[in-house]
LOKOLMI-225100 format. One record per atom (N, C-alpha, C): x negated, y, z negated. Coordinates in steps of 0.2 Angstrom, whole numbers, padded with zeros to 4 digits, always signed. Last residue first. Layout:
N
XYZ
...
***
This chain:
325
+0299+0507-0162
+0304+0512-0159
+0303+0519-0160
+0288+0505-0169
+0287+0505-0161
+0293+0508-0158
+0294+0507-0183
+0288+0513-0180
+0287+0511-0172
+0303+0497-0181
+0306+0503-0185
+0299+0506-0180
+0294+0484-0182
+0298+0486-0177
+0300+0494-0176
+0291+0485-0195
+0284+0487-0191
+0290+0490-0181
+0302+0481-0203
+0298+0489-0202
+0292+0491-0199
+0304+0469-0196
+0310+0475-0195
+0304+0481-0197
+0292+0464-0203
+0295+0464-0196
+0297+0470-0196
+0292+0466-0215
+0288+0467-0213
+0290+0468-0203
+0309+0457-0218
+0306+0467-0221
+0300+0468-0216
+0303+0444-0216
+0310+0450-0212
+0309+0455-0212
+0294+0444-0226
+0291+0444-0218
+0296+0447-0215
+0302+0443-0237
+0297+0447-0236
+0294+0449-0229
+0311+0429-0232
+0312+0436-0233
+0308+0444-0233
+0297+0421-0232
+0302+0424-0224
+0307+0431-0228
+0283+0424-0242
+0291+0421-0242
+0294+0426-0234
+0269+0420-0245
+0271+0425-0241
+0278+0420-0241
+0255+0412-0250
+0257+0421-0254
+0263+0423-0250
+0252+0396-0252
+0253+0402-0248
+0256+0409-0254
+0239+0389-0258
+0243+0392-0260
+0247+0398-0256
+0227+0375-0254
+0231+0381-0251
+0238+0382-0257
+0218+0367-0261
+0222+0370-0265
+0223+0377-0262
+0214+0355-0251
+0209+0361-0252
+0213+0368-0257
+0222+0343-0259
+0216+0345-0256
+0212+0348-0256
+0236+0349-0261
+0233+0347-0265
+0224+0346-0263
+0237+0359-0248
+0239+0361-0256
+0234+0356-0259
+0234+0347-0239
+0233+0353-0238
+0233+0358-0245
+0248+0340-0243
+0242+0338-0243
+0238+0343-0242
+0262+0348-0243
+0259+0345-0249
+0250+0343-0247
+0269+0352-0233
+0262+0357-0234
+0257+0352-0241
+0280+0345-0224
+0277+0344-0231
+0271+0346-0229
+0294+0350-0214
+0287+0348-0215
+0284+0350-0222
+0308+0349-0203
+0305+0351-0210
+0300+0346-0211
+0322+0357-0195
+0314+0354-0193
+0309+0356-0199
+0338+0357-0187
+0332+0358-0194
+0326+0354-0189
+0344+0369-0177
+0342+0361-0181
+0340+0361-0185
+0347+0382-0174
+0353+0379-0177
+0349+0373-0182
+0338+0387-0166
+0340+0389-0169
+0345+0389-0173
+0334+0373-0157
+0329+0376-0160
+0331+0383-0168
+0347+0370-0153
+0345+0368-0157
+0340+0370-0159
+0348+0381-0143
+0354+0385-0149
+0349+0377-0154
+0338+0377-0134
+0337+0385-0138
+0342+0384-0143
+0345+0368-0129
+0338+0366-0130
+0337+0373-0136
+0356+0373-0122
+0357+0369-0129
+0349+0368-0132
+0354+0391-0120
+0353+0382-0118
+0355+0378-0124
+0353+0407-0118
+0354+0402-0121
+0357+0395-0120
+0347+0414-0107
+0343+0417-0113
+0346+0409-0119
+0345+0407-0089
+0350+0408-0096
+0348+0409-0104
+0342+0407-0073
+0341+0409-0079
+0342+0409-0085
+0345+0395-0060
+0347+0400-0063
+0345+0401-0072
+0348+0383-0054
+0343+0386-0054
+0343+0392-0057
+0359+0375-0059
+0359+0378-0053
+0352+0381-0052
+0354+0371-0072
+0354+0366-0065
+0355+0367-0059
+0357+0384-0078
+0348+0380-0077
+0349+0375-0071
+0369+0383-0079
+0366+0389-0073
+0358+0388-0073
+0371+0373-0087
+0374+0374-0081
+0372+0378-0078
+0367+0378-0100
+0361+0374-0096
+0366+0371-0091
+0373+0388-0101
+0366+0390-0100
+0364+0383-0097
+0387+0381-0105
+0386+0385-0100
+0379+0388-0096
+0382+0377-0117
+0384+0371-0112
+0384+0377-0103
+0380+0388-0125
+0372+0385-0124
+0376+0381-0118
+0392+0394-0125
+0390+0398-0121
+0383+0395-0120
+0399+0381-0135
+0401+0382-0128
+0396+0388-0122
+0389+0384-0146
+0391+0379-0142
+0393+0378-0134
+0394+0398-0151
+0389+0397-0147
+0386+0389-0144
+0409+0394-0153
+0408+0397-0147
+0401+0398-0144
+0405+0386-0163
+0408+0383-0158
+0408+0387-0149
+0405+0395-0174
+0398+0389-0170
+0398+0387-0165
+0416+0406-0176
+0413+0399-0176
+0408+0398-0172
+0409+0421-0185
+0414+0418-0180
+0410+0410-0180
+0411+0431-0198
+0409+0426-0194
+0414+0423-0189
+0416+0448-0199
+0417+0442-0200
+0413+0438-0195
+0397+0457-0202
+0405+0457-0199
+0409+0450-0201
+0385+0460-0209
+0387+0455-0200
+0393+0455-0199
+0379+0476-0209
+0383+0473-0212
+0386+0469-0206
+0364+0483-0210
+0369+0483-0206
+0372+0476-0212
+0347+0486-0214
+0355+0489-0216
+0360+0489-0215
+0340+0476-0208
+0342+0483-0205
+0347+0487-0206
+0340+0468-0220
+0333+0472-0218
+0335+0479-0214
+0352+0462-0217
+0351+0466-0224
+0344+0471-0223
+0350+0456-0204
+0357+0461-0205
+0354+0465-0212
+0340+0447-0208
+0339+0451-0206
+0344+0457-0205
+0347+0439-0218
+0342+0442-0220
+0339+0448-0215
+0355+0432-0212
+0359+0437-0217
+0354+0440-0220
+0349+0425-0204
+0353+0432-0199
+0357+0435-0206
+0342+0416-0213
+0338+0421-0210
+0343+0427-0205
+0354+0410-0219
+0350+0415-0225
+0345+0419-0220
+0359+0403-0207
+0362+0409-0211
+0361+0411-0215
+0347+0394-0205
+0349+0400-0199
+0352+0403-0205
+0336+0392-0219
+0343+0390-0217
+0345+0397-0213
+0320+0386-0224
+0328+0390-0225
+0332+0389-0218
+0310+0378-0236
+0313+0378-0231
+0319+0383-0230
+0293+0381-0245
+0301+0385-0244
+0303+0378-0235
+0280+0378-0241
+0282+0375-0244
+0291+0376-0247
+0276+0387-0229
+0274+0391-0235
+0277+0386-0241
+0264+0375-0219
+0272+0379-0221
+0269+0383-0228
+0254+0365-0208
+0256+0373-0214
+0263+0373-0215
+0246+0349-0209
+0251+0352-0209
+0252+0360-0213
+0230+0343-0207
+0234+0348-0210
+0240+0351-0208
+0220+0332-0203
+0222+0337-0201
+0226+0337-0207
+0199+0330-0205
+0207+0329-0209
+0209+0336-0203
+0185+0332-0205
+0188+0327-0200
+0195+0327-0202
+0183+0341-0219
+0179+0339-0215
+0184+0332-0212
+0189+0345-0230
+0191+0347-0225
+0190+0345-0218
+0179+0345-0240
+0184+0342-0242
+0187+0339-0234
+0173+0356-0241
+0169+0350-0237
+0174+0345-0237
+0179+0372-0234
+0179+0368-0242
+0177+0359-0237
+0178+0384-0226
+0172+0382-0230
+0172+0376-0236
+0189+0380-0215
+0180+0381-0212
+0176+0381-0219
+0201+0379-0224
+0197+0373-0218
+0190+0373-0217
+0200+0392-0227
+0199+0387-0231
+0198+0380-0228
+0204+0396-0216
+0195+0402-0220
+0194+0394-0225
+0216+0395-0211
+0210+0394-0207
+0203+0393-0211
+0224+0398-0224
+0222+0392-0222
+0213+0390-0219
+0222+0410-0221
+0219+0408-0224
+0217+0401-0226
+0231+0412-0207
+0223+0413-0208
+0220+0411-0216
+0243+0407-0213
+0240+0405-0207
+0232+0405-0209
+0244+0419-0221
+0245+0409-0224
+0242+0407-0217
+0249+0427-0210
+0242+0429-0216
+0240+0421-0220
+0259+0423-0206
+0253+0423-0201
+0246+0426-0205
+0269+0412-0213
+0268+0418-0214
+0261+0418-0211
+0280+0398-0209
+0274+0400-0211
+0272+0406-0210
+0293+0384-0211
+0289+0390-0208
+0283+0394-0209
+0307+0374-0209
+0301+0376-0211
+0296+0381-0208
+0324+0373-0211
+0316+0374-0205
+0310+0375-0210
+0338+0366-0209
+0336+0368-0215
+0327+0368-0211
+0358+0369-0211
+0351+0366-0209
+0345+0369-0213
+0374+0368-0209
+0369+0369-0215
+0366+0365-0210
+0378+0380-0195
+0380+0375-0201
+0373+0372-0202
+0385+0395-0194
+0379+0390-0193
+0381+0384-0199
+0392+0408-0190
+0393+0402-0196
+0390+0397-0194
+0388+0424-0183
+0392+0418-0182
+0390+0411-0188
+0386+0438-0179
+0389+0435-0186
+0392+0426-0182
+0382+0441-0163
+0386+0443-0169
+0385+0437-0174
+0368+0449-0159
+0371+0446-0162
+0376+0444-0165
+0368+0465-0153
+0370+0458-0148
+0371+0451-0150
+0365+0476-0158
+0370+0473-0159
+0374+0468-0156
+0350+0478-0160
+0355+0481-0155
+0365+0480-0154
+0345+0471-0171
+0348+0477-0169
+0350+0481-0164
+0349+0458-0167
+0354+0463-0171
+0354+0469-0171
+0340+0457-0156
+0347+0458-0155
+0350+0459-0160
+0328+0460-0162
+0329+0465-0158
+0337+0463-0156
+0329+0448-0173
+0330+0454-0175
+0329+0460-0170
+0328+0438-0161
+0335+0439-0167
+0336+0446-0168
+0315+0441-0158
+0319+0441-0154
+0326+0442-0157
+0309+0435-0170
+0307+0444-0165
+0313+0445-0161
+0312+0424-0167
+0313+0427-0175
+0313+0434-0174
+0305+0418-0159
+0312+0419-0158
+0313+0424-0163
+0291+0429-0154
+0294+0423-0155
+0301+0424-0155
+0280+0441-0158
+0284+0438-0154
+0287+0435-0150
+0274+0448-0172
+0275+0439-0167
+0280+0442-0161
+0272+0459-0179
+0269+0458-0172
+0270+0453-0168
+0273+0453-0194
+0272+0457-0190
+0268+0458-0185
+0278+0436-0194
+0275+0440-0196
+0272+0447-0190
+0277+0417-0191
+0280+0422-0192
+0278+0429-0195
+0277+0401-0184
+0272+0406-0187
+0275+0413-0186
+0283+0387-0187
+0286+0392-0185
+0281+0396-0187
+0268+0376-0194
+0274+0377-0191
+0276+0383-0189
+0253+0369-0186
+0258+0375-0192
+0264+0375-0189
+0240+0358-0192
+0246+0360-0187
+0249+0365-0191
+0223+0358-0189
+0228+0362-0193
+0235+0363-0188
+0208+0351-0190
+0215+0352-0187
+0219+0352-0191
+0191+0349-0189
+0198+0351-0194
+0202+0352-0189
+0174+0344-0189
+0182+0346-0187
+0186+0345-0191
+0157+0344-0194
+0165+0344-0197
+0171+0348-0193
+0150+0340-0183
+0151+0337-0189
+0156+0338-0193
+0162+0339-0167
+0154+0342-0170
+0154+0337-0179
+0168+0325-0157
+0168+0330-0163
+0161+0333-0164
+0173+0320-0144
+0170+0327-0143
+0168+0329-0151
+0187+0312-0147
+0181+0311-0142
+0173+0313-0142
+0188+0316-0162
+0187+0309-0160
+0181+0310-0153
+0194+0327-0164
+0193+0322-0172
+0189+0318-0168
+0193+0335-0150
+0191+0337-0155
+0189+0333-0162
+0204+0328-0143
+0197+0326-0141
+0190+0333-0148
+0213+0325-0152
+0212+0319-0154
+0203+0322-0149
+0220+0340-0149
+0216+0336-0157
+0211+0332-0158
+0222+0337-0136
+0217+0343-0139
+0215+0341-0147
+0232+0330-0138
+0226+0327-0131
+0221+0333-0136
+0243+0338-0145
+0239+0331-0145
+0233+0330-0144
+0244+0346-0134
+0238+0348-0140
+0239+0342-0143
+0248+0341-0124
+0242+0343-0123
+0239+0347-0129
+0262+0336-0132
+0256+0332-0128
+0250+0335-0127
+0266+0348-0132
+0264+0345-0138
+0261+0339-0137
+0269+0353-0120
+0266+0357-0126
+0263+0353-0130
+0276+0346-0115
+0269+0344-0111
+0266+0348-0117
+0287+0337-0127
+0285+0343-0122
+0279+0341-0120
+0286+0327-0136
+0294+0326-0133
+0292+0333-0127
+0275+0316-0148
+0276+0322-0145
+0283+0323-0137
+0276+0306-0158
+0278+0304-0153
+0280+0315-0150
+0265+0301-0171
+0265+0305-0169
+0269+0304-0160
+0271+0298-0188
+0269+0292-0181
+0268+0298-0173
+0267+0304-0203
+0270+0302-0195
+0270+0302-0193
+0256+0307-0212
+0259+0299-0211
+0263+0299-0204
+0257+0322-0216
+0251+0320-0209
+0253+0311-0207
+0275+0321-0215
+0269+0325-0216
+0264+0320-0212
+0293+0328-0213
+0287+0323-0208
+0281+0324-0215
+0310+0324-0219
+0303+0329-0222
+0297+0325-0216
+0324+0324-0206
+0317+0320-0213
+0312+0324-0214
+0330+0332-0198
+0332+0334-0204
+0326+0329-0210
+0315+0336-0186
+0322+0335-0189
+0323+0336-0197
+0304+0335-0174
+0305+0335-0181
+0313+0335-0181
+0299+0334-0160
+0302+0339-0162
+0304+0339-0168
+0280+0331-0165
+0286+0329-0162
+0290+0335-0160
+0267+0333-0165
+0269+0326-0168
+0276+0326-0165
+0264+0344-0162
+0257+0337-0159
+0262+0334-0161
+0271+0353-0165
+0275+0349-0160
+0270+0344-0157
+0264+0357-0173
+0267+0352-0175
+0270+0348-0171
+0248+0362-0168
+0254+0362-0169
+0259+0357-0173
+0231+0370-0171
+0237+0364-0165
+0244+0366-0165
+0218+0376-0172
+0224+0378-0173
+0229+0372-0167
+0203+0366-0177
+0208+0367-0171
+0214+0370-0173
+0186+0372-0181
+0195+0373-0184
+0199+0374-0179
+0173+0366-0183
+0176+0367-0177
+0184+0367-0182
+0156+0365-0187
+0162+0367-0189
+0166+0368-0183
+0142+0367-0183
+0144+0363-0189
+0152+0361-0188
+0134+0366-0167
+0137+0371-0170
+0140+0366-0176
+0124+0363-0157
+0122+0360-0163
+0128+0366-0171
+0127+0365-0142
+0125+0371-0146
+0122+0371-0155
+0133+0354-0140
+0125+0356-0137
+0120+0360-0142
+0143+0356-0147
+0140+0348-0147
+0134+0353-0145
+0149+0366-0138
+0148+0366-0148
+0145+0362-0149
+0151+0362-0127
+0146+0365-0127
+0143+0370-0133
+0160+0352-0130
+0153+0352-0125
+0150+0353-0125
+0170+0361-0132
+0168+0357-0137
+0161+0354-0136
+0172+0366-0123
+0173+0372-0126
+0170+0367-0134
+0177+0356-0114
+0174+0363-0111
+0171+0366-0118
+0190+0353-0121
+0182+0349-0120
+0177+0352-0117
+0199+0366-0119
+0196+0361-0127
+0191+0357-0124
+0201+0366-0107
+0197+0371-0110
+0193+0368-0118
+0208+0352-0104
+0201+0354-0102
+0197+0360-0104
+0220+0355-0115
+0214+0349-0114
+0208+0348-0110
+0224+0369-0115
+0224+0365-0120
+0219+0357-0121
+0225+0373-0101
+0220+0377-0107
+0219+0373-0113
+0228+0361-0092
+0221+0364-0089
+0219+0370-0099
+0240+0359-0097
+0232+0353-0097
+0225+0356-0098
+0246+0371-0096
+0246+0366-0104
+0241+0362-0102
+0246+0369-0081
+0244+0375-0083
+0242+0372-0094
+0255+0361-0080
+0249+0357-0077
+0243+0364-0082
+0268+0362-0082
+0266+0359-0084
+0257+0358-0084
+0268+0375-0073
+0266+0377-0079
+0267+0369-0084
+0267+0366-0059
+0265+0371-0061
+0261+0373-0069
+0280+0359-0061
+0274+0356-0062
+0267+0359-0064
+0293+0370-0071
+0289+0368-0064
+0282+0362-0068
+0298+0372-0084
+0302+0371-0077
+0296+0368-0073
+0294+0371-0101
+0292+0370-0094
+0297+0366-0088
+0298+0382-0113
+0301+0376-0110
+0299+0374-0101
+0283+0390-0122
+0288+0388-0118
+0294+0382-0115
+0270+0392-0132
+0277+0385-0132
+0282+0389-0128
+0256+0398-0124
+0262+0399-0128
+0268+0394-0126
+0240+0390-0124
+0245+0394-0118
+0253+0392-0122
+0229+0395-0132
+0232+0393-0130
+0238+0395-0125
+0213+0396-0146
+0215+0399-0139
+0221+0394-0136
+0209+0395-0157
+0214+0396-0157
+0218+0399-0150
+0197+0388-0164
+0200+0387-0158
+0208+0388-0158
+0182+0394-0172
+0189+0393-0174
+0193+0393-0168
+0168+0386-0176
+0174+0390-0171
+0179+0388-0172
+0151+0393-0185
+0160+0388-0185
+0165+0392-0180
+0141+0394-0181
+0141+0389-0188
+0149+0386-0187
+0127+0399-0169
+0137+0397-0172
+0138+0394-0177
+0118+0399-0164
+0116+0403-0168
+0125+0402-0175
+0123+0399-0146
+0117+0396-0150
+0118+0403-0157
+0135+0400-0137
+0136+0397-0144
+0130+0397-0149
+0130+0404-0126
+0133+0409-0130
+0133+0407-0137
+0123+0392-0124
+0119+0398-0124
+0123+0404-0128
+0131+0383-0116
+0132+0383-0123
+0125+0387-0126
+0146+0390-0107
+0138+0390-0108
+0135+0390-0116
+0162+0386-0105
+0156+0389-0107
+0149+0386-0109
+0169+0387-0085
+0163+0385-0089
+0159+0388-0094
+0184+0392-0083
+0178+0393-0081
+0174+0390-0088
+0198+0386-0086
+0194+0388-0079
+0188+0388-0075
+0195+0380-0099
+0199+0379-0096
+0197+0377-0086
+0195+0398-0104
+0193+0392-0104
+0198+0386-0100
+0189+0411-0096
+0197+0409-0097
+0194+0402-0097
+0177+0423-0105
+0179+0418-0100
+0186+0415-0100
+0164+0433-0111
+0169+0433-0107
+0170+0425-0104
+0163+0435-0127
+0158+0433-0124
+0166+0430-0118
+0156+0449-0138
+0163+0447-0133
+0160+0441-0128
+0155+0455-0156
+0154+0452-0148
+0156+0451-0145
+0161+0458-0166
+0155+0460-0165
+0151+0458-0159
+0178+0463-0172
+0173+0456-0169
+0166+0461-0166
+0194+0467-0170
+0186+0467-0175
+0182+0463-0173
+0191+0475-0154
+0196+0473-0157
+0190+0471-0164
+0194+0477-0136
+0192+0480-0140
+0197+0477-0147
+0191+0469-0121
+0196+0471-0125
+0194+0472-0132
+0191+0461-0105
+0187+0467-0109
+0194+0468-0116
+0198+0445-0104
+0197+0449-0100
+0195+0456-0105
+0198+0434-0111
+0197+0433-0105
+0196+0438-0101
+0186+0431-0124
+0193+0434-0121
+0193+0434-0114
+0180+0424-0141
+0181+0424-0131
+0187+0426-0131
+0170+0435-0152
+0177+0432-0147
+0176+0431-0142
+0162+0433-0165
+0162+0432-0156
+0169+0430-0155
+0155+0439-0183
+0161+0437-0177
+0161+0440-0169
+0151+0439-0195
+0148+0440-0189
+0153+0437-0183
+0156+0441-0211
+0156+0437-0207
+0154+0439-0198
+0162+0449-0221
+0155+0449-0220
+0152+0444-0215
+0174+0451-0223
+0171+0445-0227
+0165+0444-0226
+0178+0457-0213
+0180+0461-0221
+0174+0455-0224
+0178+0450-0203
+0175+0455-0204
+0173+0458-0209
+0188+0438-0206
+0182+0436-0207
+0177+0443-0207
+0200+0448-0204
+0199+0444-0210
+0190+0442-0210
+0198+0450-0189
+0199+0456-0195
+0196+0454-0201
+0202+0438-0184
+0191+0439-0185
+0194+0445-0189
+0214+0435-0189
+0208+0428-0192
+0203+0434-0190
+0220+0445-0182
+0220+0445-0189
+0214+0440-0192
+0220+0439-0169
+0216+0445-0172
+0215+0447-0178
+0224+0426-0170
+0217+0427-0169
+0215+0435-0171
+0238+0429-0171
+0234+0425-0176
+0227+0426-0176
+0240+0435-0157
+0243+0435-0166
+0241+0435-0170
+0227+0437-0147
+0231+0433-0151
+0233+0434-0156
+0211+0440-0148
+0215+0445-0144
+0222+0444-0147
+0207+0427-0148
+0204+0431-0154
+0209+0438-0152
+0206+0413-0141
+0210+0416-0141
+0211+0421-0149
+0191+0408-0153
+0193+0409-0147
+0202+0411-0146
+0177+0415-0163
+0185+0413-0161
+0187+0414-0153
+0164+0409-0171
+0165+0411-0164
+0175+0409-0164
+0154+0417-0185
+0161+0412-0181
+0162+0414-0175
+0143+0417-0196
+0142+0418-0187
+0148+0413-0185
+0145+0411-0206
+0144+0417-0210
+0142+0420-0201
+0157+0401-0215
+0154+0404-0210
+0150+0409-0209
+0155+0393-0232
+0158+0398-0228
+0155+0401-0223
+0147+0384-0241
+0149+0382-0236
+0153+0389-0229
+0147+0395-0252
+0139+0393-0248
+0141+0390-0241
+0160+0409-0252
+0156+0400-0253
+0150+0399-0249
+0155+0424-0258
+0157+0420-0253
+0155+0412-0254
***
């Protein structure tokens, strides 16, 4: 194990996609792992230290003896309707982050690894971004992890922070858009429809945590953020042709783009009514646009190598789905 590697990590949102596989990982590795959780919960990690950051006050008595926390606690990328759930992104994303930082600083802990996003920097498009981007965040989402970086590199730092934006994080058990695709085809609420060329960037949840292990032990890493991708970009119709192939179905003819055009114009007519709609223009560009990121710096740096292509991860999916049916 690297001499700089954590050898007592404290993770937060540890219960999480990502976070349970991070303290699993760090388990195997010999690694003495605390999660905070909000509520009792079993899982790899060697202690539990109870609270909703944000809400409640950590004590930086839990932290005594910590080398590195991994902050991956947050409240999930939605589209915020109410003041409400904007305010809710403040309270866990910017007052749990200083909360949580305050008492790393007390606690004389080395390391802090913010899991952020990309949407710290925008909604990206069809130009490649990297960490150079002029950061202009467009959701309370991406605002309040902005806020959350900057009080982590700058306000509140311990000696070595790191932030890591990622993009689209995909892999058995997410529960994102890509989850959601694949339960509509197979249901067969998909159809076959003709996407025009675009082009996303994305990330495998095991790339994810490696990342993670490589920010906390290489010195390089110290005060830098990082953009993840697997360095691949693909395209809506190699992913609905990849997941039809996964579930052995065959898409049918395609149909125009046009119609899910016209049924996004009708979704966001029943939003203004106050009403529900699974599809928005907001959603059909999420799964139409592009949005493409450069993993280059990250690679070159701390010499990430991701292991994982979205094809591969469609398989994974689709057959971990296959056993909860």
């Amino acid at each position: 194990m690297n001499a700089s590697f954590p050898m007592r990590a404290l993770v937060t949102g540890a219960s999480g996609f990502i976070g349970r596989l991070l303290c699993r990982e760090l388990s195997t590795l010999g690694c003495e792992v605390t999660a905070v959780l909000r509520s009792p919960g079993v899982g790899p990690w060697g202690a539990v230290v109870r609270a909703e950051l944000g809400r409640d006050s950590l004590d930086s008595c839990h932290l005594e003896g910590i080398d590195t926390i991994f902050h991956l606690a947050g409240k999930a990328h939605t589209r915020a309707r109410t003041a409400a759930e904007v305010s809710a992104y403040e309270t866990v994303h910017v007052h749990g982050t200083r909360s949580l930082m305050v008492a790393a600083r007390q606690a004389g802990v080395r390391c802090c690894v913010l899991l952020s996003s990309v949407k710290a920097m925008g909604e990206g498009g069809a130009d490649v971004w990297d960490e150079t981007t002029p950061c202009d965040p467009q959701t309370p989402y991406g605002v309040t992890k902005l806020a959350a970086e900057r009080i982590v590199l700058e306000e509140l730092p311990v000696s070595c922070p790191v932030v890591l934006r990622p993009t689209l994080v995909y892999g058995a058990g997410s529960k994102g858009n890509l989850d959601l695709m694949i339960r509509a085809v197979r249901k067969g609420l998909f159809p076959a429809i003709a996407f025009p060329p675009n082009a996303r960037s994305m990330i495998h949840v095991v790339d994810v945590v490696q990342a993670c292990l490589l920010a906390a032990g290489h010195p390089a890493a110290c005060g830098q953020t990082y953009i993840l991708t697997d360095g691949l970009e693909y395209a809506t119709n190699d992913i609905v042709g990849w997941i039809f192939e996964a579930l052995g179905k065959r898409p049918g003819v395609r149909l125009p783009f046009g119609l899910l055009q016209a049924a996004a114009s009708l979704g966001d007519l029943a939003g203004r009514l106050g009403l529900h709609s699974p599809l928005t223009s907001d959603a059909l560009d999420k799964l139409a646009g592009s949005a493409r990121y450069s993993n280059a710096k990250i690679c070159r740096e701390l010499g990430f190598a991701p292991s994982r292509g979205l094809r591969q991860g469609i398989r994974e999916m689709v057959s971990t789905g296959s056993e909860r049916a």
